[in-house]
N, C-alpha and C positions, 0 to 999 in steps of 0.2 A: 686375841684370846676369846673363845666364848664361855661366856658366863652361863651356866647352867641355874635351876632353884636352888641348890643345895648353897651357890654362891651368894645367893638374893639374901637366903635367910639368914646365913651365917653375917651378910650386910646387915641387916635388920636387926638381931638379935641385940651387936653391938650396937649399934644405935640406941637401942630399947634399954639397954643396961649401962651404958657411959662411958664403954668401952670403946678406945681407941687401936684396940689388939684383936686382927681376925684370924683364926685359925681356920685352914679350909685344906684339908686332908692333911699334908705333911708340909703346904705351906704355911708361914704365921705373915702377917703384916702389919707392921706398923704406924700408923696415921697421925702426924703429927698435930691435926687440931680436927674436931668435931665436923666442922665445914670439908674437908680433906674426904673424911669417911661419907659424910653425904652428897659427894660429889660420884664417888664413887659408885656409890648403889645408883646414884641416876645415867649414870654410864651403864651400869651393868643390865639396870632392865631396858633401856634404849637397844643394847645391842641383842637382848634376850626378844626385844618386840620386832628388832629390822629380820635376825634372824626365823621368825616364825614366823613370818609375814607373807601369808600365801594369798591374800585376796583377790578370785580371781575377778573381781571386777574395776582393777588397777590397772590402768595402764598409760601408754608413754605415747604422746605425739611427735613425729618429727617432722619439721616442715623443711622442703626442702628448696632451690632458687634452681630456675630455670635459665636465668643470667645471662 
């Protein structure tokens, strides 16, 4: 699933207010303890930063065996 801002905030908001209950269009979610919810949001912006992740001065080595 990607987490869009509307999901960050609606993360944050509960946090901000003590809420264990997120509502994010016509889903609601339940979170059974504080820790739960804040795992959550750190999932949500990890996937909100892999996904926007265009740096194009990234890149990947592969070494390869000539054996």
């Amino acid at each position: 699933m990607a987490f869009s801002s509307e999901h960050i905030a609606a993360l944050e908001a509960a946090i901000a207010s003590g809420q264990l209950r997120v509502q994010m269009g016509d889903m609601v979610i339940q979170y059974q303890t504080g820790a739960d919810l804040q795992n959550a949001l750190r999932m949500a912006r990890a996937d909100q930063a892999s996904a926007s992740n265009t740096d194009p001065l990234r890149y990947r080595v592969a070494r390869g065996c000539d054996g």
